[in-house]
DOTOR-645770 format. One record per residue (C-alpha): residue number from 1; x, y, z. Coordinates in steps of 0.001 Angstrom, whole numbers, plus 500000, padded with zeros to 6 digits. Layout:
REM residues N
atom num:NUM	c1:X	c2:Y	c3:Z
...
//
This chain:
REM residues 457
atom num:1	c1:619456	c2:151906	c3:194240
atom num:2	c1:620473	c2:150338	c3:197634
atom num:3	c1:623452	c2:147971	c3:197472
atom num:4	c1:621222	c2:144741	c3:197566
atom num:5	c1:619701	c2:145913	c3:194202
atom num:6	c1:622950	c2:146586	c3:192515
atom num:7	c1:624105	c2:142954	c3:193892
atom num:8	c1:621196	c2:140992	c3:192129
atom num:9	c1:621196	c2:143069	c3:189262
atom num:10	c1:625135	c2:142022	c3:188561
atom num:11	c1:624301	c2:138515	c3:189708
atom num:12	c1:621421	c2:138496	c3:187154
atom num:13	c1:623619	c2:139791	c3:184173
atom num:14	c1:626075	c2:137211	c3:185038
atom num:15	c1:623796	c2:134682	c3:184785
atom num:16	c1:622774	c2:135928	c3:181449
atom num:17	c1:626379	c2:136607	c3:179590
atom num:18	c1:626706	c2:132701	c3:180998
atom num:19	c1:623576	c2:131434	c3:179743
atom num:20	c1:623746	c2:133302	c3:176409
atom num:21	c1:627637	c2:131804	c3:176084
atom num:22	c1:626332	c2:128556	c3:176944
atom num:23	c1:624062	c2:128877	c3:174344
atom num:24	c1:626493	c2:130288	c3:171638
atom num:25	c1:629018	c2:127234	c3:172448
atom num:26	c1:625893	c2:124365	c3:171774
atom num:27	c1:625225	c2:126222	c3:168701
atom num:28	c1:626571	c2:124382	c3:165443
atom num:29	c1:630231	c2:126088	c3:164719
atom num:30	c1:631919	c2:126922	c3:161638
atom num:31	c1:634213	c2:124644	c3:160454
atom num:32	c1:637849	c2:125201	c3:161226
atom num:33	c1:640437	c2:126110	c3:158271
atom num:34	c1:642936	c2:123131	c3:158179
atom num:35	c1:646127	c2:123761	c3:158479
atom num:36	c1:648152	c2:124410	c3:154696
atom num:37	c1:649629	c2:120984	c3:153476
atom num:38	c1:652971	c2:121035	c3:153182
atom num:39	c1:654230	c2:120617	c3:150135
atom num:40	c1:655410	c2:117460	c3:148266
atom num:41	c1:658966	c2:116909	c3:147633
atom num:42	c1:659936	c2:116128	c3:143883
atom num:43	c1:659355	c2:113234	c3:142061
atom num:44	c1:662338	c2:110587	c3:142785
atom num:45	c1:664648	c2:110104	c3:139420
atom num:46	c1:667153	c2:107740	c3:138169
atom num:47	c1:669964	c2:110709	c3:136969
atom num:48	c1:673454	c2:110804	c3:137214
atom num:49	c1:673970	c2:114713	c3:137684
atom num:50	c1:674630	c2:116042	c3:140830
atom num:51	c1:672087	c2:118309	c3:142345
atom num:52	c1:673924	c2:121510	c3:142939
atom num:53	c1:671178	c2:123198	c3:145104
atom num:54	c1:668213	c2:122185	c3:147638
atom num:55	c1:664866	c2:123198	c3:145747
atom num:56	c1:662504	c2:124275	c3:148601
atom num:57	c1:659041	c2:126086	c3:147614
atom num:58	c1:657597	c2:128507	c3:149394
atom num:59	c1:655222	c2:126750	c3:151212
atom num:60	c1:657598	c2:125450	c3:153389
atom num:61	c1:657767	c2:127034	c3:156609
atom num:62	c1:659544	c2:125004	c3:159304
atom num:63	c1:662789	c2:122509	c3:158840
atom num:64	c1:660072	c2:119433	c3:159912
atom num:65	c1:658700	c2:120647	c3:156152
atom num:66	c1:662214	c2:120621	c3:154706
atom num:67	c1:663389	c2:117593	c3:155957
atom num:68	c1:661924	c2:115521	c3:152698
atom num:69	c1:663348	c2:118483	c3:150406
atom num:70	c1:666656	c2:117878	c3:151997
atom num:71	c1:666096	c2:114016	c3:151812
atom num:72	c1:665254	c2:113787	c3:148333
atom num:73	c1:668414	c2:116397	c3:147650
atom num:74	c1:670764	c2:113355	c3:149861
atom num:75	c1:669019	c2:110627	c3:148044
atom num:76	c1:669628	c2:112168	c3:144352
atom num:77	c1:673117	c2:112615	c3:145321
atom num:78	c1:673360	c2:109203	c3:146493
atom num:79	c1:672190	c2:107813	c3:142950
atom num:80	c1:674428	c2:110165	c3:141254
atom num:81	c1:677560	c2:109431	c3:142946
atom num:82	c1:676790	c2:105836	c3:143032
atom num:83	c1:676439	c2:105852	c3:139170
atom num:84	c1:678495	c2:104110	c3:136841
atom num:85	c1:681903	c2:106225	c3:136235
atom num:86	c1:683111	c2:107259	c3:132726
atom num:87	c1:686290	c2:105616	c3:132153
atom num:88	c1:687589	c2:109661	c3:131099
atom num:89	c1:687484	c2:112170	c3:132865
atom num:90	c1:687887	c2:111043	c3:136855
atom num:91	c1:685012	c2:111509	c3:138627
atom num:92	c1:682890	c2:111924	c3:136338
atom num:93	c1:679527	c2:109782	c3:135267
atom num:94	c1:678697	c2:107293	c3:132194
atom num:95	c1:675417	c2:108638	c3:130560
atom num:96	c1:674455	c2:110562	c3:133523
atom num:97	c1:670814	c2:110819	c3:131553
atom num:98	c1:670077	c2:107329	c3:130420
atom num:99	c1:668937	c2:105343	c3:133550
atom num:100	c1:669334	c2:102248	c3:131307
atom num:101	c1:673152	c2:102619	c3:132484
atom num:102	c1:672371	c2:102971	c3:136079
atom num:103	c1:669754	c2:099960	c3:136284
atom num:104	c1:672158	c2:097136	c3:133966
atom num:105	c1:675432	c2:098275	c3:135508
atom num:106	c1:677808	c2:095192	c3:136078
atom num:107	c1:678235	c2:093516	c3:139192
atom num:108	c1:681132	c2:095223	c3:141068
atom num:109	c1:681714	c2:098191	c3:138650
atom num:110	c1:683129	c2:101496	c3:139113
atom num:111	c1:680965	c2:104326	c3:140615
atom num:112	c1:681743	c2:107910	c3:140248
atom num:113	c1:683182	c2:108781	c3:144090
atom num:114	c1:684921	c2:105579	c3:143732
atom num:115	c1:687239	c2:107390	c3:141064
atom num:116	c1:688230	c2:110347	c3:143618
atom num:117	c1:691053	c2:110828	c3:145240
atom num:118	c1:691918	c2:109382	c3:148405
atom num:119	c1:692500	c2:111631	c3:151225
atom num:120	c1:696461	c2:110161	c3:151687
atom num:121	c1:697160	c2:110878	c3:148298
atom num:122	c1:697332	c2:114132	c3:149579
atom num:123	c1:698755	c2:113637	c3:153350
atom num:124	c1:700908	c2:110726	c3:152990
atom num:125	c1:703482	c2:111752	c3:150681
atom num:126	c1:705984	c2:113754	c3:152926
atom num:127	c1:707754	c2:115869	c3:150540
atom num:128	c1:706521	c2:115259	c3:147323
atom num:129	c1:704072	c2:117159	c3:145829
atom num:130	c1:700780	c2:115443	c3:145490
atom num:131	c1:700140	c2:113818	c3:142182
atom num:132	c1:697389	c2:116068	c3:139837
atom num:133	c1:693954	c2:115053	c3:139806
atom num:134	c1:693942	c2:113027	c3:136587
atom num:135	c1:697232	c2:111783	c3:137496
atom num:136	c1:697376	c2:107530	c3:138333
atom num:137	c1:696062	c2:106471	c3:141866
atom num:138	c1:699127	c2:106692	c3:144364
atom num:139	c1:700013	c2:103851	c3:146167
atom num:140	c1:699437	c2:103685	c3:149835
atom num:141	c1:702901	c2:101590	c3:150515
atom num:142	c1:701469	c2:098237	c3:151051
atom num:143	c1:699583	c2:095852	c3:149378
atom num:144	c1:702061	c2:096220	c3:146697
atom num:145	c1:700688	c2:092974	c3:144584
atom num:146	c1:697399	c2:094918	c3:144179
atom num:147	c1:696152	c2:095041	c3:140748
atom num:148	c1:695424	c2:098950	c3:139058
atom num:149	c1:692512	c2:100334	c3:139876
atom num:150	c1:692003	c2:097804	c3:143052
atom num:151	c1:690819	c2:099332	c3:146312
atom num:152	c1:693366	c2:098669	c3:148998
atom num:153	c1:692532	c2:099288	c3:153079
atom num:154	c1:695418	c2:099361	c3:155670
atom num:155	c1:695455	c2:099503	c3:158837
atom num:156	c1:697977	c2:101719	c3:160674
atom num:157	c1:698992	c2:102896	c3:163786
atom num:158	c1:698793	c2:106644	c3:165302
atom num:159	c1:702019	c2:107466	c3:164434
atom num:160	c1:702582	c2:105870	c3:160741
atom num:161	c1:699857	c2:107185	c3:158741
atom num:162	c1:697468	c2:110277	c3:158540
atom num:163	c1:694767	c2:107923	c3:157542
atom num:164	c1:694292	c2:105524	c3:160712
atom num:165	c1:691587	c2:104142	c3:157729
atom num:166	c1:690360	c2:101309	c3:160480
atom num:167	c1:689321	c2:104504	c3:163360
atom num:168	c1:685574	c2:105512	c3:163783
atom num:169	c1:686193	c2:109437	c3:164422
atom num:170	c1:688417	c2:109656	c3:167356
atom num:171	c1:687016	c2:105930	c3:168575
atom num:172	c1:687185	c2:102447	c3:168592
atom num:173	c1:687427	c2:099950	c3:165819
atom num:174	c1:684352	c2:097925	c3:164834
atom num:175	c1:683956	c2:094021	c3:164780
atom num:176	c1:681374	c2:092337	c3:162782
atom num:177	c1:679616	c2:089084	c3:163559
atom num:178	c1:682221	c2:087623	c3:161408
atom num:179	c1:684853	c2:088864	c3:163840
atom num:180	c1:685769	c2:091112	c3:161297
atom num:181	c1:687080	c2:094757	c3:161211
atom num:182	c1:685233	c2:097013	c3:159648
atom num:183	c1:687357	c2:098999	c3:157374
atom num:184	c1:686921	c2:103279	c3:155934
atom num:185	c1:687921	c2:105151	c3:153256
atom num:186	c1:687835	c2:108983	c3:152526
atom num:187	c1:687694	c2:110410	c3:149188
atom num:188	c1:687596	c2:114318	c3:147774
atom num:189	c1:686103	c2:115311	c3:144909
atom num:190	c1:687967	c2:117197	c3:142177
atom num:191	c1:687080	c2:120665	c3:144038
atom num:192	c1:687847	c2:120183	c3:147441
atom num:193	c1:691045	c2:117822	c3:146288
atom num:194	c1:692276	c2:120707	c3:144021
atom num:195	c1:691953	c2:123034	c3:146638
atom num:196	c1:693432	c2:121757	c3:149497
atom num:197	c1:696635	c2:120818	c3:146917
atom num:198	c1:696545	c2:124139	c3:146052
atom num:199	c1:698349	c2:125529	c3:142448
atom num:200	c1:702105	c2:124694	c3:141268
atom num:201	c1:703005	c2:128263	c3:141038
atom num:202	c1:702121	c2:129619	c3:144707
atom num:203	c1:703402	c2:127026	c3:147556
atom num:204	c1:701414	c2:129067	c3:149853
atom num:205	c1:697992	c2:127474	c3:148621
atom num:206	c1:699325	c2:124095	c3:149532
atom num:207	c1:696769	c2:123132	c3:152389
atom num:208	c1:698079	c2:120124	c3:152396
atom num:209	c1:700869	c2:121657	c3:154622
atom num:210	c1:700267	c2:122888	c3:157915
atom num:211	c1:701992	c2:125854	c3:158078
atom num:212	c1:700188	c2:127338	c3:155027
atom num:213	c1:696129	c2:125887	c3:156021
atom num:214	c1:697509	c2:128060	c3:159956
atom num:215	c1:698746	c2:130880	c3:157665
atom num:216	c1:695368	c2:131440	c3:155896
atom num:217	c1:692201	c2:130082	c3:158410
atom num:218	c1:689436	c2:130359	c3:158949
atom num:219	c1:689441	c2:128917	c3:155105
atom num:220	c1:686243	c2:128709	c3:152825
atom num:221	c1:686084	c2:125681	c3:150266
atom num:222	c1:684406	c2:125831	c3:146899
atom num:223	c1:680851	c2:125821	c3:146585
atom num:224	c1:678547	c2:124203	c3:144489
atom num:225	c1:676831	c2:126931	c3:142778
atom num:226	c1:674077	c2:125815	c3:139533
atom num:227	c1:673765	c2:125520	c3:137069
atom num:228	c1:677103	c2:123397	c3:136462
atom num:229	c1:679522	c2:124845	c3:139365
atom num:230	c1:680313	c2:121706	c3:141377
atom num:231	c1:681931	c2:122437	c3:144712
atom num:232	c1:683801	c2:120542	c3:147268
atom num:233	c1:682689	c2:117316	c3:148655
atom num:234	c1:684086	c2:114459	c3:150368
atom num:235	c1:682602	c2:110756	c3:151011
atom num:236	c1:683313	c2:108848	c3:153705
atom num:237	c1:682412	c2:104706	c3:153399
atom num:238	c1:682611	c2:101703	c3:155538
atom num:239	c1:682967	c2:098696	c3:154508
atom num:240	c1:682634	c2:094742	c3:155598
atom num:241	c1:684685	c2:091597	c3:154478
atom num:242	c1:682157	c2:089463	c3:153209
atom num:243	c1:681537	c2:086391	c3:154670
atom num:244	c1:680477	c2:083637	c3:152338
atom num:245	c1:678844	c2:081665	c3:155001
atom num:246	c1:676727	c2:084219	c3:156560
atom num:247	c1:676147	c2:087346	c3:154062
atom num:248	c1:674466	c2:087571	c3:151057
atom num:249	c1:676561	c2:089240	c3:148917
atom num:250	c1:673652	c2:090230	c3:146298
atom num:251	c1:672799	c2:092767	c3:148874
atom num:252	c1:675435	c2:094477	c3:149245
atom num:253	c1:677496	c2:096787	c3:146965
atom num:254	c1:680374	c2:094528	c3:146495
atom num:255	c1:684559	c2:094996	c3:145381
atom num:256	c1:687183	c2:093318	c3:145006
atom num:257	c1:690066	c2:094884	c3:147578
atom num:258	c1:693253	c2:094200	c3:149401
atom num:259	c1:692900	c2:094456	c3:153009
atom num:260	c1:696019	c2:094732	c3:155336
atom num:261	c1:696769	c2:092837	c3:158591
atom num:262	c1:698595	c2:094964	c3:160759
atom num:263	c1:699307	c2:091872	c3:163245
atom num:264	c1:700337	c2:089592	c3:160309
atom num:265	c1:701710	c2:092775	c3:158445
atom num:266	c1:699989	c2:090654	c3:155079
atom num:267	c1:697873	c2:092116	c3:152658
atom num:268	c1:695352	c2:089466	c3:151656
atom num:269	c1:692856	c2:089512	c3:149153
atom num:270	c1:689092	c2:090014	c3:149688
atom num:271	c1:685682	c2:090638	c3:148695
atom num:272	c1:684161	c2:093365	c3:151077
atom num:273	c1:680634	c2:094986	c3:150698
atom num:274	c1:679950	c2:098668	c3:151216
atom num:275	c1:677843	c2:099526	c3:154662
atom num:276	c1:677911	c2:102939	c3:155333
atom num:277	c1:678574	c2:106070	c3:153242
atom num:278	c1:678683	c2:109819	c3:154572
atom num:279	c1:678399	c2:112175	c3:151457
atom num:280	c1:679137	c2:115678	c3:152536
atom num:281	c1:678976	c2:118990	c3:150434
atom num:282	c1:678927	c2:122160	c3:150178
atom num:283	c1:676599	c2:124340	c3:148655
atom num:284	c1:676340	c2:128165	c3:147808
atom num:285	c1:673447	c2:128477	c3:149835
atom num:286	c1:674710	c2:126521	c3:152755
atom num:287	c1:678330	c2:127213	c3:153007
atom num:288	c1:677805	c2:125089	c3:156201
atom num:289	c1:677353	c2:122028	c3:154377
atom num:290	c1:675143	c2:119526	c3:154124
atom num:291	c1:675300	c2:116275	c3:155755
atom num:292	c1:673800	c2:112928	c3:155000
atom num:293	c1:674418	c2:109766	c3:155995
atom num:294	c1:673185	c2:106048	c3:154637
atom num:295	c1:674041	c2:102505	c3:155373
atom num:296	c1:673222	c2:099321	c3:154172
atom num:297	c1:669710	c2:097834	c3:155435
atom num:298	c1:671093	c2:094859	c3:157062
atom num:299	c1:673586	c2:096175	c3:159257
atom num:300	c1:670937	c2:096880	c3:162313
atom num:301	c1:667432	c2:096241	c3:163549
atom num:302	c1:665500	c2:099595	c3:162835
atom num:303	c1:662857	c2:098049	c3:165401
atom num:304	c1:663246	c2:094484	c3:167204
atom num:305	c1:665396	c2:092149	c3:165669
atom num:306	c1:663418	c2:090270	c3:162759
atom num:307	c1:662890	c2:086298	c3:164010
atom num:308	c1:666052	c2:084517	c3:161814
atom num:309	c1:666873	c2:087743	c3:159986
atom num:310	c1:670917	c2:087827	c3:159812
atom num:311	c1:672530	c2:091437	c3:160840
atom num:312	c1:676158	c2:092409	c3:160028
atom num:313	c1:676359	c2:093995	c3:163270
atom num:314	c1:673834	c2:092229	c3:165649
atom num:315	c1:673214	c2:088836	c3:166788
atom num:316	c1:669761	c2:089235	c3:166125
atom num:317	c1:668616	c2:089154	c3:169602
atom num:318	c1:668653	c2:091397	c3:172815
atom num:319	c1:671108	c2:090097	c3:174315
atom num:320	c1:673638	c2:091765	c3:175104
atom num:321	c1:671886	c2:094848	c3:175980
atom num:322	c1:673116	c2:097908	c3:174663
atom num:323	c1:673606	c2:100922	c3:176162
atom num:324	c1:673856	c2:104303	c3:173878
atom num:325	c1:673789	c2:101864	c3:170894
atom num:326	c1:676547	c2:099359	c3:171327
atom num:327	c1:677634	c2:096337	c3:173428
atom num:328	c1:681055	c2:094410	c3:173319
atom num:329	c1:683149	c2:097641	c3:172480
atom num:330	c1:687081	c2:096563	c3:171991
atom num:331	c1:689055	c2:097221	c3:175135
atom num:332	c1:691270	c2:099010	c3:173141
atom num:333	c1:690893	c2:102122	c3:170603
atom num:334	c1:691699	c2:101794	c3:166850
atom num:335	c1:694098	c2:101369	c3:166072
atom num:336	c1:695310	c2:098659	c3:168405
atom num:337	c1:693995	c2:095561	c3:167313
atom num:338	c1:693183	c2:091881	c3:168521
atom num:339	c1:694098	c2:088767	c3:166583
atom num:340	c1:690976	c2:086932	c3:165405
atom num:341	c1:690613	c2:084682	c3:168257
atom num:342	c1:690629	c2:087598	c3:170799
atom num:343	c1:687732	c2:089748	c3:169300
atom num:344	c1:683971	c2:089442	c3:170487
atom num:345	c1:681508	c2:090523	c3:167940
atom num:346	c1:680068	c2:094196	c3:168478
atom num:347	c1:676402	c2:093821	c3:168997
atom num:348	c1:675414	c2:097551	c3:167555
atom num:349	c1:671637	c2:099002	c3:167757
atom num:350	c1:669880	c2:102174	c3:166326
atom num:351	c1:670513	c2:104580	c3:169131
atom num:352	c1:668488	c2:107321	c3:167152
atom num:353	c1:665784	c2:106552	c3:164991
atom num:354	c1:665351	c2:106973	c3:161624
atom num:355	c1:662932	c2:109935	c3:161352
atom num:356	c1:659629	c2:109396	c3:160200
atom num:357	c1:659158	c2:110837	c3:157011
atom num:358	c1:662345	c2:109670	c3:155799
atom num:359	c1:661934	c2:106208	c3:156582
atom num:360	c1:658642	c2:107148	c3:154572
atom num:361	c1:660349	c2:108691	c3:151775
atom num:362	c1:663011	c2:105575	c3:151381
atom num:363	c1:660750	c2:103056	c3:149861
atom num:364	c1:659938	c2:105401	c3:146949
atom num:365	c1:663544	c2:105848	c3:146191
atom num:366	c1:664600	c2:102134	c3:146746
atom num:367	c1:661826	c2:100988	c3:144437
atom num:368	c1:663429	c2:102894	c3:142098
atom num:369	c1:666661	c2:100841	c3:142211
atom num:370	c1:664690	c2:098182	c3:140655
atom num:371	c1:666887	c2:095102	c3:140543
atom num:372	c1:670104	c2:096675	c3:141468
atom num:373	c1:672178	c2:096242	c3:144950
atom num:374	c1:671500	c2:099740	c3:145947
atom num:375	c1:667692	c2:098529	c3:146887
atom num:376	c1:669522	c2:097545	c3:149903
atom num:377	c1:670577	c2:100816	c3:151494
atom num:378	c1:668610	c2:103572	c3:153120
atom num:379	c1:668818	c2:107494	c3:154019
atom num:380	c1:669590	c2:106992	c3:157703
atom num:381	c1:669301	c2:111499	c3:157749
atom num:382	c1:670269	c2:114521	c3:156428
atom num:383	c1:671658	c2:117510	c3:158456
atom num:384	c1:671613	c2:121006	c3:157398
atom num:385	c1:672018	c2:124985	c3:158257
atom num:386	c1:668759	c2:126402	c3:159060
atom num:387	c1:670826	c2:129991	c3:159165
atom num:388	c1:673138	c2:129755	c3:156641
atom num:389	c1:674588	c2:133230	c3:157035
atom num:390	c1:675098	c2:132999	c3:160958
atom num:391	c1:678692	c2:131386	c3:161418
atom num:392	c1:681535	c2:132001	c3:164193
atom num:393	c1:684476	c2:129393	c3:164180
atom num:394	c1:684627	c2:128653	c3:168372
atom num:395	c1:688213	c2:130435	c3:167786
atom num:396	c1:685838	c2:133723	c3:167548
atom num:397	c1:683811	c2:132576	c3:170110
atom num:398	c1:681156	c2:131086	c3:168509
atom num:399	c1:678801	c2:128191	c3:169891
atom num:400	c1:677209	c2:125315	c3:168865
atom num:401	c1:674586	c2:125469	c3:167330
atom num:402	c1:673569	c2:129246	c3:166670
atom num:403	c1:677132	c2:130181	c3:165526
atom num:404	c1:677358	c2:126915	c3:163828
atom num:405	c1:674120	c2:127676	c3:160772
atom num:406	c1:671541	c2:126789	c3:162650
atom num:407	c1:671868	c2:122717	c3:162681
atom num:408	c1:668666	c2:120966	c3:162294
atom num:409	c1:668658	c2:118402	c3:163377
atom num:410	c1:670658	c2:119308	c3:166434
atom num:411	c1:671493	c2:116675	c3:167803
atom num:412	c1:671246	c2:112875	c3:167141
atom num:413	c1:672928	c2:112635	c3:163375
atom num:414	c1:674711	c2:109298	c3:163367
atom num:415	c1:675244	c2:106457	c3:161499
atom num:416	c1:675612	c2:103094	c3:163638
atom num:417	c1:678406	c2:102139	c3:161600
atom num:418	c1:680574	c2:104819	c3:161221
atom num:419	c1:679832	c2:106698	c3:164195
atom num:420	c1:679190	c2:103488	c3:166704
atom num:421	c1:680329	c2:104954	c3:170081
atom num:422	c1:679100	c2:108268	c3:169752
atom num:423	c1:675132	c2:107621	c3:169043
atom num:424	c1:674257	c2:109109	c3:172421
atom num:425	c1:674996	c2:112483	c3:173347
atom num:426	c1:676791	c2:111215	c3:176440
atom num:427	c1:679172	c2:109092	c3:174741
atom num:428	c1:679707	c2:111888	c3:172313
atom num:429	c1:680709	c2:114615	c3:174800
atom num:430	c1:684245	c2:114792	c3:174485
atom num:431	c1:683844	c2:114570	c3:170386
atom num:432	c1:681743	c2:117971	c3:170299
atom num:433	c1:678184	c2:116181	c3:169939
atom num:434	c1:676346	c2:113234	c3:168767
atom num:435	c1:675896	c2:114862	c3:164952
atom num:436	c1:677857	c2:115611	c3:161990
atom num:437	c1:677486	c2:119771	c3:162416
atom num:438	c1:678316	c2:119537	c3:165812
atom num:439	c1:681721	c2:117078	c3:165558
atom num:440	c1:682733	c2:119218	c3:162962
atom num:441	c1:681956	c2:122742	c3:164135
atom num:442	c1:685130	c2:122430	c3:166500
atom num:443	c1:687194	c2:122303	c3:162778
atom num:444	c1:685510	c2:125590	c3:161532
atom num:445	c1:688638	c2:127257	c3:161476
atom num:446	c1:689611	c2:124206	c3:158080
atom num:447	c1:686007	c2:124949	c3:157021
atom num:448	c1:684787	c2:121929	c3:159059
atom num:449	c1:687372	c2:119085	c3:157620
atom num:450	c1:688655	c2:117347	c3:160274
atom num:451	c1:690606	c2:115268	c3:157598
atom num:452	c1:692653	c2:118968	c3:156699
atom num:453	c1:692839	c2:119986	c3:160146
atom num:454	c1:694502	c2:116361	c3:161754
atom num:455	c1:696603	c2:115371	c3:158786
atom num:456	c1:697908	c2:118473	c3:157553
atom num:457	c1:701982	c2:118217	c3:157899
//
């Protein structure tokens, strides 16, 4: 055959293979398998015991999946910490199985974190040995009129207290529309307080001292491990002074509390509603912790600003704009502070957005508040180790995040009260990141407390 030939008869089966895929591609095709639903995340429930472990099925095959098993985890802590306390033994719940208890509790009353221990009962007290765990409260130092039991929140410089309760992580204070501070507490648990005081008969497990939490880091906390093992976890809260005129305080989690001027150097009393809580622990299988953060619903815009809704922490308007989140910042970082005719409101925004499904998942839980004030507050996220095993402090030369678990989300982990001036990852540089794992991962060596690492003496 003559090259012509060969040309037409390649041309011709060309033609064909196209005609006969043509053909095969107008045909009626098989339906295509849809992709595996992922599975659904646990029915919400009213309990007062602490989930000890993150109960993810096997179905679930990429963190998007886990997210709701990870949210329903931070929101059943939430509820149990948040429940009514026993009166005996601290820290511990009332009825933990009779919801009845939960949904009638009093106005005001005691929740379980609110029994911990305050993080300057162990750094404050110089010499002395920290008190025991079921010991009475210590007293800060001021507010000395305060009744038993009564919350107190100072306000100190750098260089008189290990608490500088009025600074945002390493930033600057926050200002309501009230032209009120915002004020924080921290509180351990019995396992990570115990700990870090260490035992009476071997001074070299005081962490509370610096020279013995150098002596033995990197150092590993206690993890919670079920089926009744709780291990270490802290809370961190913000709180507002509630202003009769413009907040309603039957939507807010509400005490009675002592609140110190610095400027006046008076301790005056007040009613101040909770707006942010950070509930952080640590679990046998993620020794990395887990991380979850909620606030109060009325302390932002999640979208625009409702027409006449009132914010704690916005104007209700766009003006001024905001850039990374905030507007207004004080010209000077916590904790020097402005008399009240000095300070300019912050105007705060959502810098990251809620994520999807748990802005889905929140209504189910908040519903079942029924009646109560905690109807008002919301799972903002939940960070967690992806690779639980893979760690390296940065002392080893680890990096963020790989060495740090695996964080997922990476980035983006904020609340907008709490963590203001550090919702954008360019504001958040010099802290490490804009997320809890990252912040933290530069105090791996104290098993990611910043708390032990700065106030350690």
């Amino acid at each position: 055959m003559s090259a012509a030939p060969k040309i037409r008869s390649l041309i011709a089966l060309g033609l064909g293979t196209l005609l006969l895929a043509t053909l095969a591609l107008s045909a009626p095709q098989p339906a295509a398998t849809p992709p595996p639903a992922s599975p659904a995340p646990p029915t919400p429930a009213l309990s007062g015991n602490l989930p000890l472990t993150v109960n993810i099925p096997s179905g679930v095959s990429s963190p998007e999946q886990a997210r709701p098993f990870f949210d329903s985890f931070s929101w059943q802590s939430f509820i149990a910490l948040n429940w009514p306390a026993a009166k005996t033994p601290r820290g511990t719940p009332n009825q933990p199985n009779d919801p009845s208890v939960f949904l009638n509790a009093a106005k005001g009353a005691p929740v379980v974190w609110g029994t911990y221990k305050e993080d300057f009962e162990l750094f404050n007290q110089g010499s002395n040995r920290p008190a025991a765990w079921e010991a009475p409260n210590t007293s800060v130092g001021v507010c000395t009129s305060a009744a038993a039991g009564q919350k107190v929140f100072v306000r100190y410089t750098k260089g008189d207290s290990v608490v500088e309760i009025q600074n945002q992580a390493f930033s600057y204070p926050l200002i309501d529309q009230s032209k009120n501070y915002a004020v924080y507490e921290i509180r351990f648990n019995q396992a990570q307080y115990n700990f870090i005081r260490g035992t009476d008969s071997d001074p070299t497990s005081w962490l509370y001292l610096a020279k013995n939490l150098a002596a033995k880091e990197p150092i590993s906390m206690p993890m919670s491990t079920p089926p009744s093992t709780q291990g270490a976890l802290m809370v961190k809260a913000g709180w507002k002074i509630i202003d009769p005129k413009k907040d309603n305080p039957a939507r807010f989690y509400t005490v009675s509390a002592q609140v110190y001027d610095p400027i006046s150097k008076k301790c005056s009393p007040q009613t101040v509603g909770l707006v942010g809580i950070h509930i952080v622990q640590k679990l046998a299988a993620f020794p990395q912790w887990i991380w979850s953060t909620f606030e109060q619903v009325d302390n932002v815009p999640d979208a625009k600003p409702a027409s006449g809704a009132h914010y704690s922490f916005n104007n209700g308007t766009s003006t001024p704009p905001t850039v990374g989140g905030y507007a207004n910042r004080p010209p000077n970082p916590a904790p020097q502070l402005q008399p009240a005719s000095q300070r300019v409101p912050v105007q705060v925004t959502r810098f990251n957005p809620i994520p999807d499904s748990t802005a889905a998942l929140n209504p189910q839980f908040q519903k079942l508040m029924g009646k109560t004030v905690w109807q008002y507050y919301q799972l903002v996220m939940t960070q967690w180790p992806t690779q639980p095993l893979n760690f390296k402090t940065m002392e080893a030369g680890g990096i963020y995040p790989q060495n740090s678990g695996g964080a997922f989300p990476v980035n983006g982990v904020t609340n907008a009260v709490m963590e203001t001036y550090f919702q954008s990852q360019n504001d958040a540089a010099g802290a490490g990141g804009n997320s809890c794992m990252s912040c933290h991962y530069r105090a791996g060596q104290a098993d990611f407390s910043w708390t032990l690492m700065r106030s350690a003496h």
